[in-house]
KEKE-923908 format. One line per field, with one value per residue: z, y, x of N, C-alpha, C in turn. Coordinates in Angstrom, 2 decimals, padded with zeros to 5 digits. Layout:
<rs>
n_z = c(Z, ...)
n_y = c(Y, ...)
n_x = c(X, ...)
ca_z = c(Z, ...)
ca_y = c(Y, ...)
ca_x = c(X, ...)
c_z = c(Z, ...)
c_y = c(Y, ...)
c_x = c(X, ...)
</rs>
This chain:
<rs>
n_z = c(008.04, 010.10, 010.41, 007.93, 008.19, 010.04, 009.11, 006.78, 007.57, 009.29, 007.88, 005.85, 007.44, 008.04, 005.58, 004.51, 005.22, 003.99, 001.12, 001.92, 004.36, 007.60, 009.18, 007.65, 007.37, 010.59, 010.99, 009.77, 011.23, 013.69, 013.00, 012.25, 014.75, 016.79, 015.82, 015.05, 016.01, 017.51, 020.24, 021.00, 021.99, 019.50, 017.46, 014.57, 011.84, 009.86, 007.07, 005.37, 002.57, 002.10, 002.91, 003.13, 004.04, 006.34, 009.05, 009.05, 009.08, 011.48, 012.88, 011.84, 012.96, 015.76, 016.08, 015.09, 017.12, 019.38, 019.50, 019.33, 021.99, 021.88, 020.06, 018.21, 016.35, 014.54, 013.13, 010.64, 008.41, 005.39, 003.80, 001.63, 000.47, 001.41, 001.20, 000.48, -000.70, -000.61, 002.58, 003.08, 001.44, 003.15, 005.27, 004.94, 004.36, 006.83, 008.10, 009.16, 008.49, 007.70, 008.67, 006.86, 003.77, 001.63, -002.21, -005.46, -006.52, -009.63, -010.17, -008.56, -008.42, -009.38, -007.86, -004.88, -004.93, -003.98, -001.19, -000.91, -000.22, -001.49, -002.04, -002.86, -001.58, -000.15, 001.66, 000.81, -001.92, -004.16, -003.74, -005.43, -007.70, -011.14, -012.20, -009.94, -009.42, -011.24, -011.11, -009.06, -009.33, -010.31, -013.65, -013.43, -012.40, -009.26, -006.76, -005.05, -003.39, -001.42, -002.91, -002.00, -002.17, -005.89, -008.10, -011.22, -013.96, -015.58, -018.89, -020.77, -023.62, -025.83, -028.76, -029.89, -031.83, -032.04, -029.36, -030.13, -032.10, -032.01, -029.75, -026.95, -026.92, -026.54, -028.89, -030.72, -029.40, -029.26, -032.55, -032.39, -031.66, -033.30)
n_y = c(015.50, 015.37, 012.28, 011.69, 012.42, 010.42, 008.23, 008.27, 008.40, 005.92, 004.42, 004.93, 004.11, 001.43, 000.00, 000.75, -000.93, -003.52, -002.39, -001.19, -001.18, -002.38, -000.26, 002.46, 002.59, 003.01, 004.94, 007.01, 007.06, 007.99, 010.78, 011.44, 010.87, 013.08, 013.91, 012.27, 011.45, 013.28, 012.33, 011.28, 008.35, 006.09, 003.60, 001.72, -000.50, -003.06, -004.26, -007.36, -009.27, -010.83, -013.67, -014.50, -012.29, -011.51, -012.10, -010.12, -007.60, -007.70, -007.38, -004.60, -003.49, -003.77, -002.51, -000.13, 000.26, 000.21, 003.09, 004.37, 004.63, 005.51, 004.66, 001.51, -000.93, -003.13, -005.94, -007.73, -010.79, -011.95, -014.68, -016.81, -018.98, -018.29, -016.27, -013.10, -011.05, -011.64, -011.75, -009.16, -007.24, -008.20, -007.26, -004.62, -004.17, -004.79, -002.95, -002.51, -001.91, -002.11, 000.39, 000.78, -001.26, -003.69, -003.63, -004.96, -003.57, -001.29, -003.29, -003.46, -000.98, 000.24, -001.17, -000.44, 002.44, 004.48, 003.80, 004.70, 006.91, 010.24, 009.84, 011.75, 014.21, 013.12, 013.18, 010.64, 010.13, 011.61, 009.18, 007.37, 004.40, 005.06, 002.53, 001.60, 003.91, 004.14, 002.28, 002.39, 005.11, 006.85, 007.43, 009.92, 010.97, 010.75, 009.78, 006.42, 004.36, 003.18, 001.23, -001.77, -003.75, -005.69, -007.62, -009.74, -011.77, -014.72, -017.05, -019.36, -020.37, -023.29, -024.54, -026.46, -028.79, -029.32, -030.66, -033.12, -034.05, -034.56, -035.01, -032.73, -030.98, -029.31, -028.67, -028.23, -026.28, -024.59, -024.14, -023.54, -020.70, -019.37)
n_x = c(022.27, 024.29, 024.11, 024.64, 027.53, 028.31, 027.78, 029.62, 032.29, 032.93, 032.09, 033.63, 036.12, 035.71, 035.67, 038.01, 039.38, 039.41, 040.71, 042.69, 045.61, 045.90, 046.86, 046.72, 043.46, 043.57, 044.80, 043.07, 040.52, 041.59, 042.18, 039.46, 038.44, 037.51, 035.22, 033.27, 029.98, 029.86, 030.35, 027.82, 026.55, 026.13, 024.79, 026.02, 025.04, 026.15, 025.91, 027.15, 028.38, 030.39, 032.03, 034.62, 035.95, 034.80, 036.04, 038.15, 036.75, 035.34, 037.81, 038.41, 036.07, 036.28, 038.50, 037.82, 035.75, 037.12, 039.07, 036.68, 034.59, 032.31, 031.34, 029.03, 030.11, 028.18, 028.73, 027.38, 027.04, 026.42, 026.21, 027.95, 026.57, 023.84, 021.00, 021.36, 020.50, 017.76, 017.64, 018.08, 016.22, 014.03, 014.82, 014.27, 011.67, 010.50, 011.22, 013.80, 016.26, 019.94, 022.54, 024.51, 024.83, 025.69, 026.24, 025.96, 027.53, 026.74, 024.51, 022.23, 021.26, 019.22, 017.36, 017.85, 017.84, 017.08, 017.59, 020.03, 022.58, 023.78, 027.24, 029.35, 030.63, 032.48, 035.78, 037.18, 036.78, 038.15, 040.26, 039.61, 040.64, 039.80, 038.78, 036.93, 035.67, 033.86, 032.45, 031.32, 029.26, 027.20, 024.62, 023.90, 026.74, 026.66, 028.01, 027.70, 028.64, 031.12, 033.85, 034.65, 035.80, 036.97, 035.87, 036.85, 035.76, 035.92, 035.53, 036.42, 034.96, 034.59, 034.31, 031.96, 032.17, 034.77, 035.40, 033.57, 035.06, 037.43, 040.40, 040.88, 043.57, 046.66, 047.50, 045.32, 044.13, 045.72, 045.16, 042.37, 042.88, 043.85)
ca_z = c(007.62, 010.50, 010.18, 006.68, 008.12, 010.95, 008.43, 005.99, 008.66, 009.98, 006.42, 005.12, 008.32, 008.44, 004.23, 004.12, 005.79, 002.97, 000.46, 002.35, 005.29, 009.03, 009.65, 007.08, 008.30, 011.88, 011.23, 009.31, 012.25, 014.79, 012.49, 012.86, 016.48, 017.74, 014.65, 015.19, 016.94, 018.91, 022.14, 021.25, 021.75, 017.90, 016.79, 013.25, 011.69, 008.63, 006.60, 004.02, 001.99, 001.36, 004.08, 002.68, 004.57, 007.99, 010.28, 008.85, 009.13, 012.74, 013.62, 011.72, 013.93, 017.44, 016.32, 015.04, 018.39, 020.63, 019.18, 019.45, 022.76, 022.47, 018.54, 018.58, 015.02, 015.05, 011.63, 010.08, 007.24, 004.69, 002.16, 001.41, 000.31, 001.71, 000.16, 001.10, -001.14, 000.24, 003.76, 002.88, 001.40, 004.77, 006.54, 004.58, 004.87, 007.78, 008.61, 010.07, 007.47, 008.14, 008.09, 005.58, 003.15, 000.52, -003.34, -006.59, -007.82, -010.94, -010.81, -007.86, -008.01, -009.53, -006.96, -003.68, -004.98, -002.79, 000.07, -001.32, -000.05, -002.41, -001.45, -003.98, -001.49, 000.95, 001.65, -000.26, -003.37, -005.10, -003.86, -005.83, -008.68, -012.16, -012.37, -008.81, -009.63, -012.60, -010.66, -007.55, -009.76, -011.26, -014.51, -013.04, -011.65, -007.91, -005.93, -004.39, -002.86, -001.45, -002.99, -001.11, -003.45, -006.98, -008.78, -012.47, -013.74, -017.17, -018.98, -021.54, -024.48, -026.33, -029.79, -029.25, -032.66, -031.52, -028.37, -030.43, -033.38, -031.45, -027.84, -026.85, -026.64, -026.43, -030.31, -030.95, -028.39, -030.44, -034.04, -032.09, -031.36, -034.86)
ca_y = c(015.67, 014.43, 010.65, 011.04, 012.28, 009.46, 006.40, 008.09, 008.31, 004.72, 003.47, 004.50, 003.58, 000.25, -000.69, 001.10, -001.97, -004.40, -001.56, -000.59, -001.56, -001.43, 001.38, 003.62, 003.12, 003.38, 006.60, 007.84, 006.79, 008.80, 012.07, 012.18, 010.73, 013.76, 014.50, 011.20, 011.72, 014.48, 012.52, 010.57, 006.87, 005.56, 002.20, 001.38, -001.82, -003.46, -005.78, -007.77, -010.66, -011.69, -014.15, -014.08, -010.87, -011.46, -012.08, -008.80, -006.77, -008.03, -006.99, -003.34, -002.92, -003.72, -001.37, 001.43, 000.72, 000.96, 004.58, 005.83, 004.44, 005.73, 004.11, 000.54, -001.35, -004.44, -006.83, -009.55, -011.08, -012.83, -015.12, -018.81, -019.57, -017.79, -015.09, -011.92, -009.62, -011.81, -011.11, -007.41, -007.00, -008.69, -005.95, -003.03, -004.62, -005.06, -001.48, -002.93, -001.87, -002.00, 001.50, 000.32, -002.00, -003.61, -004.03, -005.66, -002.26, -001.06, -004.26, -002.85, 000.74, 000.43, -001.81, 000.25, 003.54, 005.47, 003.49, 004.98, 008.45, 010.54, 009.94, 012.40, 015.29, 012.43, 013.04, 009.52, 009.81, 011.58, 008.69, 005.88, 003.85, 005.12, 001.58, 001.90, 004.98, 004.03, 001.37, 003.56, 006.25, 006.50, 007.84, 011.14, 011.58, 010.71, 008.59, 005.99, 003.54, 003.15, -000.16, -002.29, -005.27, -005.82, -009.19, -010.24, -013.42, -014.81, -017.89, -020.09, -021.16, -024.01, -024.71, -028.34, -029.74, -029.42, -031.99, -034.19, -034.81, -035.19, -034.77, -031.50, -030.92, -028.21, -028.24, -028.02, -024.99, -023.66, -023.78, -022.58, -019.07, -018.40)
ca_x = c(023.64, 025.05, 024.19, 025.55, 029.20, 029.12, 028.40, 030.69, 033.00, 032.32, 032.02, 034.94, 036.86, 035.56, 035.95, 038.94, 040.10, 040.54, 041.28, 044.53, 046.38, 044.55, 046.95, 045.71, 042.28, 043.34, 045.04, 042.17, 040.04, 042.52, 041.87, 038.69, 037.59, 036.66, 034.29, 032.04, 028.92, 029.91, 030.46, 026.83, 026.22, 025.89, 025.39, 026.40, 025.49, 027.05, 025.54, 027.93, 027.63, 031.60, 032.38, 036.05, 036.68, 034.23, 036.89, 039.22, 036.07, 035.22, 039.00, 038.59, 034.68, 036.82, 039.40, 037.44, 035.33, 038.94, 038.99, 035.68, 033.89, 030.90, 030.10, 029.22, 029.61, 027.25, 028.68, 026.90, 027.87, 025.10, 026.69, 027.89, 024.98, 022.73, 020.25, 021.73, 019.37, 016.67, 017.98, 018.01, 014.85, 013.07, 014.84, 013.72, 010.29, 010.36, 012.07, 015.37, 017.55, 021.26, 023.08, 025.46, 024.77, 026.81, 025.60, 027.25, 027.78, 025.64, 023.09, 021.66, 020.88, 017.90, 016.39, 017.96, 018.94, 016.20, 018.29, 021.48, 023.52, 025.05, 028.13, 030.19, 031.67, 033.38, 036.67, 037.97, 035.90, 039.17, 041.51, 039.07, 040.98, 039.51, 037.79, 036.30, 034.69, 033.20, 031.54, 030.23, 029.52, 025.85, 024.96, 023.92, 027.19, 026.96, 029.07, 026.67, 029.40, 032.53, 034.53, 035.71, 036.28, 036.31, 036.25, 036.84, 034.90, 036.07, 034.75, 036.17, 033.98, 034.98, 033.69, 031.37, 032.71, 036.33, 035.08, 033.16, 035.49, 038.99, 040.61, 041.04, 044.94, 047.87, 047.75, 043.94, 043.58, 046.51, 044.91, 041.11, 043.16, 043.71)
c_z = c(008.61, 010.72, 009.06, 007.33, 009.12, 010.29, 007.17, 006.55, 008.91, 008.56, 005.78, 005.97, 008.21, 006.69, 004.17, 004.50, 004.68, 001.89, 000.75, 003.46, 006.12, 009.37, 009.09, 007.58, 009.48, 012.07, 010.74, 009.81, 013.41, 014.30, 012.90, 014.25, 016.71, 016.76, 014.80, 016.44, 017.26, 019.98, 021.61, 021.47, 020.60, 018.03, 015.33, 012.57, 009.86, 008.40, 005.35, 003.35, 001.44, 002.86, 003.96, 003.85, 006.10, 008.80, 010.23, 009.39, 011.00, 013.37, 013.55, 012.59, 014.99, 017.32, 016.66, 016.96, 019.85, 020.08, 019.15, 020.42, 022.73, 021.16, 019.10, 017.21, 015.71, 013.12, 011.39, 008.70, 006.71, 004.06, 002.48, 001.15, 000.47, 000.91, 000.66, 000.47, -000.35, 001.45, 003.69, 002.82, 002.73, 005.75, 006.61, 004.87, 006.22, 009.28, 009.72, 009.44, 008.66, 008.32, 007.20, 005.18, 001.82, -000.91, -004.57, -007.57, -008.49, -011.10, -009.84, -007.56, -008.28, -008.58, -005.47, -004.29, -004.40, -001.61, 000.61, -001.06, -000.98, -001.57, -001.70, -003.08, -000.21, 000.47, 000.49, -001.86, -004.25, -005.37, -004.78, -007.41, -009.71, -012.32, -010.68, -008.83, -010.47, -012.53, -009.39, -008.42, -010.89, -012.62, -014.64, -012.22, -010.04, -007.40, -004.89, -003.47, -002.77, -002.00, -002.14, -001.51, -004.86, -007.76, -009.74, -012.59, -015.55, -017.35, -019.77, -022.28, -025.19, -027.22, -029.53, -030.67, -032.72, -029.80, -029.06, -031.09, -032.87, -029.57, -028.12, -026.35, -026.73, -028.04, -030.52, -030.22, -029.48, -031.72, -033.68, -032.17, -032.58, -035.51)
c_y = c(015.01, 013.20, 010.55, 011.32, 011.00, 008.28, 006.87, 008.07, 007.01, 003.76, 003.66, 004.57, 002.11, -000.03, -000.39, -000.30, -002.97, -003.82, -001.12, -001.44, -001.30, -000.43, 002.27, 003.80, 003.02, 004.61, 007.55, 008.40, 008.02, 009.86, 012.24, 011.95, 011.77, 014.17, 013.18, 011.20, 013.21, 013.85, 011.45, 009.37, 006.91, 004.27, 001.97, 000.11, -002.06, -004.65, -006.34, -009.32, -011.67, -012.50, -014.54, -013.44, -010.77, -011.37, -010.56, -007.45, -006.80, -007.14, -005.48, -003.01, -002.61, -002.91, -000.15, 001.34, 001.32, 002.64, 005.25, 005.10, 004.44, 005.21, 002.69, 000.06, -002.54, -005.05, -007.97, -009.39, -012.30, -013.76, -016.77, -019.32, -019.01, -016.39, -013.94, -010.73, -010.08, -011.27, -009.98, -006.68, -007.35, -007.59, -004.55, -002.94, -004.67, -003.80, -002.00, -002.71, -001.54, -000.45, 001.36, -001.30, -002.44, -004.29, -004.80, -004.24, -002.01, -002.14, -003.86, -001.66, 000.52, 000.12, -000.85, 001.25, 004.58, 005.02, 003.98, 006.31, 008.69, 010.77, 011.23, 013.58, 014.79, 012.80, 011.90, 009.47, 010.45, 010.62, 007.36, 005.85, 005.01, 004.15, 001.93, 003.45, 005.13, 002.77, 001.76, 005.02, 005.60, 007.32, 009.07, 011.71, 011.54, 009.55, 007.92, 004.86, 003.37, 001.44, -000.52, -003.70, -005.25, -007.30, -009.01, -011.98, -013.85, -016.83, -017.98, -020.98, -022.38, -024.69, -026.59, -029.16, -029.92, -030.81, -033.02, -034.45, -034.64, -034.29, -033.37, -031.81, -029.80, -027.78, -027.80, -026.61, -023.98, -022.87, -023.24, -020.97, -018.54, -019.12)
c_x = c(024.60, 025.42, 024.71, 026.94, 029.11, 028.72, 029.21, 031.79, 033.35, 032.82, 032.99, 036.41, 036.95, 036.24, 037.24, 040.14, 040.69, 041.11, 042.75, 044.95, 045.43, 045.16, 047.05, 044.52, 042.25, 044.08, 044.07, 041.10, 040.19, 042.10, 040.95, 037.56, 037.00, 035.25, 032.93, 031.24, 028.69, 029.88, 029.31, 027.26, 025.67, 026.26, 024.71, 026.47, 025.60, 026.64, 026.00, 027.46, 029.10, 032.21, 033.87, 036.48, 035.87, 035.28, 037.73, 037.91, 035.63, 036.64, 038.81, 037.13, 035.65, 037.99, 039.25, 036.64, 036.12, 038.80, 037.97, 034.93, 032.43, 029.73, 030.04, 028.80, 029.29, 027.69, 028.21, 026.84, 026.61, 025.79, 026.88, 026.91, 023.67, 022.38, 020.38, 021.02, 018.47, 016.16, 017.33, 016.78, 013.95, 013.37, 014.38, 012.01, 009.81, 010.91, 012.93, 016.09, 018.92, 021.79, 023.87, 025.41, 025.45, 026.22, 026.44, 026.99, 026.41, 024.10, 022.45, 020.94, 019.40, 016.67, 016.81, 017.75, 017.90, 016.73, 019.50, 021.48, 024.05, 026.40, 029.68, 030.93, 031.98, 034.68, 037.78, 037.65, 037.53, 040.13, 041.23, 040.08, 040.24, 038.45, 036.74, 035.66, 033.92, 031.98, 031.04, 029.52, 028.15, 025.78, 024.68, 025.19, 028.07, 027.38, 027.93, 027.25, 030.61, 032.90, 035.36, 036.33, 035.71, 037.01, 036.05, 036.51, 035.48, 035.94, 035.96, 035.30, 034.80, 033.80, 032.94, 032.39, 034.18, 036.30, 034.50, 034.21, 037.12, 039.07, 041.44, 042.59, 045.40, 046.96, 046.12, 043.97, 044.45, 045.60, 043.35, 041.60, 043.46, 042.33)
</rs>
């Protein structure tokens, strides 16, 4: 129980970072310093895959670490290219797993979700969006991840015999929508 409060602690110090401001999660931090560890040496490592947000996450580790001395987050960041389940998997194999690891939501559970905390009687779980809980949130119920980003992906189709048989224009796109 207590490694679950100091990486929910940890974990939703550190994510809270691109979710809000850093001084929400460095006041959230301040609350509960004295509650992490107890005084121990803890190190907390974080393994992501959005290299977008590395540098912000690097800043919120050396913050949260200014406020609690005695944790030490360790972040590395998988992505651009690289195979960050792959990664992952080699570490579980290899029993190095991360303490916090980050998934694409719902396509994942199945393959971790013996890796996964219920997360459901954290402190933040009431403050999640509607959508952000509906995507941490398994179908038994339990809160299995905090969000810390969510992306929308949308396509345009375009009918082929509208490219072969004239140039796609204003007006054409027009008369496709009805």
């Amino acid at each position: 129980m207590k490694t679950k409060k100091v990486i929910s602690i940890g974990l939703a110090a550190m994510m809270s970072f691109s979710a809000l401001t850093c001084s929400a999660a460095t006041a959230y931090a301040e609350e509960k310093k004295d509650e992490v560890a107890g005084g121990k040496d803890v190190t907390i490592s974080i393994m992501g895959r959005k290299v977008e947000i590395h540098d912000a996450m690097l800043e919120a580790a050396d913050r949260y670490m200014e406020l609690h001395p005695n944790v030490t987050v360790v972040m590395e960041t998988v992505g651009g290219g690289d195979d960050y389940d792959g990664t992952l998997k080699t570490r579980l194999n290899g029993g190095n797993m991360p303490t916090i690891f980050t998934l694409q939501g719902p396509l994942n559970w199945d393959e971790w979700g013996e890796n996964m905390e219920d997360l459901s009687d954290q402190p933040w779980v009431p403050y999640m969006t509607e959508a952000a809980a509906e995507g941490s949130t398994n179908a038994e119920g339990k809160v299995l991840g905090l969000p810390y980003s969510m992306e929308g992906y949308g396509y345009i189709y375009i009918i082929r015999k509208y490219l072969r048989q004239q140039e796609l224009t204003g007006k054409v796109l027009k008369r496709m929508k009805k």
